[in-house]
N, C-alpha and C positions, 0 to 999 in steps of 0.2 A: 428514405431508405438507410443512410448515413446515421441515423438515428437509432433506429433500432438495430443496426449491426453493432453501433458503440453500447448501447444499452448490453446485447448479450454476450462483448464481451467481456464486458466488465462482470457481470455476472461470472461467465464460466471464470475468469480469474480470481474472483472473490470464493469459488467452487473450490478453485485446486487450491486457495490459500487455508479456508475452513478445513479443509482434508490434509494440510501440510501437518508432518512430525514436528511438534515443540519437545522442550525438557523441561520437566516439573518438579517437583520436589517434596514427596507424601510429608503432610502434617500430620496425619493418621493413618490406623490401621485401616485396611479396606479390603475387604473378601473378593474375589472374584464376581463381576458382576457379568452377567451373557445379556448380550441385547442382541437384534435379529443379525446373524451375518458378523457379530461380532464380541470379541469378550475384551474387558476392561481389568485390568487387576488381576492377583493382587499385589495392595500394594503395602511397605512395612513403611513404618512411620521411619522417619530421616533417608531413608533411598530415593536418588535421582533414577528417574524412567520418562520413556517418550512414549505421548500417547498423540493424536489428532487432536488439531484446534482447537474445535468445536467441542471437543471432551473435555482438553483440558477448562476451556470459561466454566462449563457445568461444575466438574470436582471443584473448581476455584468458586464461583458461588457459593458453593457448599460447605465450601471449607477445609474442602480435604486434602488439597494441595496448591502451592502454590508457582504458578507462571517462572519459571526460569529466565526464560528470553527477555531481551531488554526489552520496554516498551516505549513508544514515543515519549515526547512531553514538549511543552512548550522551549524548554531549553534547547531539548536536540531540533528540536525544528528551528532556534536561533540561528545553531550550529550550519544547518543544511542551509538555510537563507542567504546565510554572510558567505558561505562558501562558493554559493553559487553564483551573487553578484562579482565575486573577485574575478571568476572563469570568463579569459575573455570569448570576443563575440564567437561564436557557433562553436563552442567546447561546453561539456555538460561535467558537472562533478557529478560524483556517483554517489547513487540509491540505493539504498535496499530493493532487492528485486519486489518485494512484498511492499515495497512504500503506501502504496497508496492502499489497499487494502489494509494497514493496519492506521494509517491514518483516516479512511473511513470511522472505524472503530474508535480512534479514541473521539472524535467527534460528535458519533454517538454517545459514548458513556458520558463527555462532558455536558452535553445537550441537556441528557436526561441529569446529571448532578444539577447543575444550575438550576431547575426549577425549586431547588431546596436551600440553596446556595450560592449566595453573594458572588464568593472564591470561585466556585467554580466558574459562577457566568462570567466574570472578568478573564478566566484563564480560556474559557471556551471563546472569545470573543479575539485573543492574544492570539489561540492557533490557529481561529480564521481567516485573521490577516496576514499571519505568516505562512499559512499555504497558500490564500491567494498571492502573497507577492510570489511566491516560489515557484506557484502554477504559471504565471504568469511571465517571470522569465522565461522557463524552458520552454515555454509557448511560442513567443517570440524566436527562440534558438532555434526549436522544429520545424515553424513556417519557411524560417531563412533556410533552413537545412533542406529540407523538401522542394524548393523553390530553383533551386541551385540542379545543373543540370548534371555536373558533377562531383560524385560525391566518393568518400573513401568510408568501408566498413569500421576503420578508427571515429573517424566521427559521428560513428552512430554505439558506438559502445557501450557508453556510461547512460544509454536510453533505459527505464525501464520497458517491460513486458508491454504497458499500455502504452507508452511515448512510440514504441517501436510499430506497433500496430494504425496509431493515428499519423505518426510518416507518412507510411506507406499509404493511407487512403487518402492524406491531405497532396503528395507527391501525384499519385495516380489524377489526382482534379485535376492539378494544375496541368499537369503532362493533357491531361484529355484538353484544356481548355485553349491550350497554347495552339496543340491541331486545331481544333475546330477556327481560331484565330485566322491560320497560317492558310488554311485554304479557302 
């Protein structure tokens, strides 16, 4: 069951991430486009505008604007790594609330680069070890943090939207398992 509640939420948060306003920055001219429920544009070439996620990857495949927002890379993920080893035990540094939904993404993109590309599988291979170390810390912090009978809303801060969701259902186990334990 545990299974498929994490499955859809990660979806629904990958939903409201795809649908989140970015800023982009026209490389072209671009007419007004209507699609069902929605109008895109226009847009003049050198004007910043915000449009949804998922619009802006299309115009940016396309060409017609390009992503504003900073994107992962292997650096910032050095950055968030070393960060996170320094935090001592059950303190988390902070995330991007969208963390892991945009590192889904670049995983993909590098996934697919590498099969054409040396570079890229060495750098796709670099950010999969350094989210699993990353994963893996705050993994251990949430167990300890969950586990713990008392806890302060401070140290649950720096959790993202999923961290804070697998708390509460790894906390709810243990709480259930301790009853069943105790009597």
């Amino acid at each position: 069951m545990l299974k498929n509640d994490s499955l859809n939420f990660v979806k629904e948060v990958d939903f409201i991430f795809e649908n989140s306003l970015i800023k982009i920055v026209a490389l072209k001219q671009l007419s007004e486009i209507k699609l069902v429920g929605l109008k895109v544009g226009p847009f003049e070439e050198g004007n910043e505008y915000e449009v949804r996620f998922w619009i802006a990857q299309e115009l940016s495949k396309a060409g017609i604007v390009r992503i504003k927002e900073a994107h992962l890379s292997g650096v910032t993920l050095y950055r968030i790594q070393w960060k996170e080893r320094l935090q001592p035990i059950g303190e988390f540094s902070t995330l991007p609330q969208d963390f892991y939904p945009r590192l889904r993404r670049l995983l993909e993109y590098l996934k697919d680069a590498s099969k054409n590309s040396p570079e890229a599988m060495r750098e796709y291979e670099q950010v999969q070890r350094l989210f699993k170390d990353i994963l893996n810390c705050r993994l251990r912090k949430i167990v300890s943090l969950a586990s713990k009978s008392e806890e302060t809303k401070h140290s649950r801060k720096n959790l993202t939207t999923e961290e804070q969701w697998l708390h509460e259902e790894i906390g709810e186990t243990i709480r259930c398992w301790i009853d069943k334990i105790q009597s």
